[in-house]
Structures are given as C-alpha cells and as structure tokens.
C-alpha positions as CSV (number, residue, x, y, z in Angstrom):
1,X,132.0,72.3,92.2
2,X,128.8,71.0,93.4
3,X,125.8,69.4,91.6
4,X,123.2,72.0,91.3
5,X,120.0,72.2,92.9
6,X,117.1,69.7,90.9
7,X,115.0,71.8,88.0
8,X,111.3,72.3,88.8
9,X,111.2,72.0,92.8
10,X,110.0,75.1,94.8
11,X,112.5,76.2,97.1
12,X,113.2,78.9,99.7
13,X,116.6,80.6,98.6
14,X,117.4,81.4,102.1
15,X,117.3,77.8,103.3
16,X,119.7,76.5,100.9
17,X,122.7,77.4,102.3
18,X,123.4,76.9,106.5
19,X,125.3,79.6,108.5
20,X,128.6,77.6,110.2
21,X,130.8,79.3,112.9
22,X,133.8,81.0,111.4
23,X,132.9,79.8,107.8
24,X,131.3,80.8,104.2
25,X,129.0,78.3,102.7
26,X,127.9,78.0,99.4
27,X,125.6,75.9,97.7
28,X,125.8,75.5,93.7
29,X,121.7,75.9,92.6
30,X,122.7,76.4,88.6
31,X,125.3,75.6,86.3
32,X,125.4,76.4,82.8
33,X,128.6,76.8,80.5
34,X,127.0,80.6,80.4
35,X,127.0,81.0,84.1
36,X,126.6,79.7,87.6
37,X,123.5,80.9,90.3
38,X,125.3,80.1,93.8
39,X,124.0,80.9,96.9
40,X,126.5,81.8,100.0
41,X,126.0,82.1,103.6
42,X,128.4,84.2,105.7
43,X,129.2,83.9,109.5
44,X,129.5,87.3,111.0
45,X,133.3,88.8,110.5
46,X,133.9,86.8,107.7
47,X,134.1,87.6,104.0
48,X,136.1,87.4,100.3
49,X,139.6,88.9,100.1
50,X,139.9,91.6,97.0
51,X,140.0,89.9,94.2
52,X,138.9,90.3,90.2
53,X,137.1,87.7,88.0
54,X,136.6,87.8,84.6
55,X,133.1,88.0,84.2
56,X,130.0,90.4,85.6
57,X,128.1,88.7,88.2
58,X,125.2,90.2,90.3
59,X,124.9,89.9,94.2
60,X,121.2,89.7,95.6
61,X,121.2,90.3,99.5
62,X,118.9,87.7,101.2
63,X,119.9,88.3,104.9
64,X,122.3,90.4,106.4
65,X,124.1,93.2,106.6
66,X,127.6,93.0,104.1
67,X,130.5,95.9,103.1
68,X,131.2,95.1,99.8
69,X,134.6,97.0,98.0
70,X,134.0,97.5,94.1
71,X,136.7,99.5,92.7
72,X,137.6,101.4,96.0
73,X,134.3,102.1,96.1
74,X,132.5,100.9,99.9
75,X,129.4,100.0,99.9
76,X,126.7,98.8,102.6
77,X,124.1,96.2,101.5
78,X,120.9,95.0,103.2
79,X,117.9,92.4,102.7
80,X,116.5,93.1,99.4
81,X,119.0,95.0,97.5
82,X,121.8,94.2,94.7
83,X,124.6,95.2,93.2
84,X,126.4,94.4,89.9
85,X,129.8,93.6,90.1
86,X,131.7,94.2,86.6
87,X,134.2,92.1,85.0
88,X,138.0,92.6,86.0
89,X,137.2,95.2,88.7
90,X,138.4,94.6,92.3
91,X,135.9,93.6,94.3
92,X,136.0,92.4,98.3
93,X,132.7,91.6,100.5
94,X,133.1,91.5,104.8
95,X,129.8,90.3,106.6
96,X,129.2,92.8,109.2
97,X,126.7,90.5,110.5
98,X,125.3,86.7,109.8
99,X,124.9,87.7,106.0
100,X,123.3,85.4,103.2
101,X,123.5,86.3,99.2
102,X,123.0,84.8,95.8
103,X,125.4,85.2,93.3
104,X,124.5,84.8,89.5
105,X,127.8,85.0,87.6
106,X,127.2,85.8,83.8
107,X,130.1,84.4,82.0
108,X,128.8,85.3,78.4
C-alpha cells in the first residue's frame, strides 16, 4: 500500500489523485491500524466488481457522476454527496463519467 500523504500540509483532495485512460487510481492520504482515507480517481466506464469487505467505509463524491450497487440496491451519486457502505454487504461502483471519490474505511 502506499505511504500516506504528509500530516499538517494543506491540500486540494481532488488533486491528489490523476485520471489515466482505461484505469482507477488511488492514492493512500491516511493509514492507521483503525482505518485508511484513500482517495480514487475513475476513468469513464470503469469501476469495482461486486465485492464485500469486512468493515464500514464511507464514499464522499468529489467529481463525477458514479452507479454504485449496495445490497442490490442502485444508486446514482454526484459532487458533494456520500454514502455509507456497511460491513459484509455487496457493494459494486461503475463510473458513468470521469468520477473522483474518497474512501475512509473504518476498520474498528
């Protein structure tokens, strides 16, 4: 996993993280034994096949528009919303456009 981002440095979350053809990128900003703060970027069509983790994390929508899957459940997310994801629930994301997000993954 990568080193996280230096403590005490003002930074724009939505320049963290650079949108690549045909990719996901993620960039580690905090890591913690109780959690991780990772921020993604998405290029358009791509995404995370269903999967489950073991702990609740929290998606924050910086750019983008993204279909994320939670339980069955379809939901669209824009700029400035979230949406909890909770621990062992199926859980998928596509990027219907160039789509960047922060995940904060609570693992206690």
């Amino acid at each position: 996993m990568p080193e996280a981002t230096p403590n005490a440095a003002p930074a724009p979350l939505v320049g963290l993280v650079a949108y690549q053809e045909g990719s996901v990128v993620s960039r580690v900003i905090l890591k913690r034994p109780t959690g991780t703060v990772t921020v993604f970027a998405f290029a358009q069509g791509e995404g995370l096949s269903e999967h489950t983790a073991p702990f609740e994390a929290l998606v924050h929508v910086l750019e983008g528009r993204a279909d994320v899957s939670v339980g069955g459940a379809s939901h669209a997310v824009e700029p400035g919303e979230f949406l909890v994801l909770p621990a062992n629930v199926p859980h998928a994301l596509h990027a219907r456009e160039r789509f960047k997000m922060v995940l904060t993954m609570i693992r206690s």
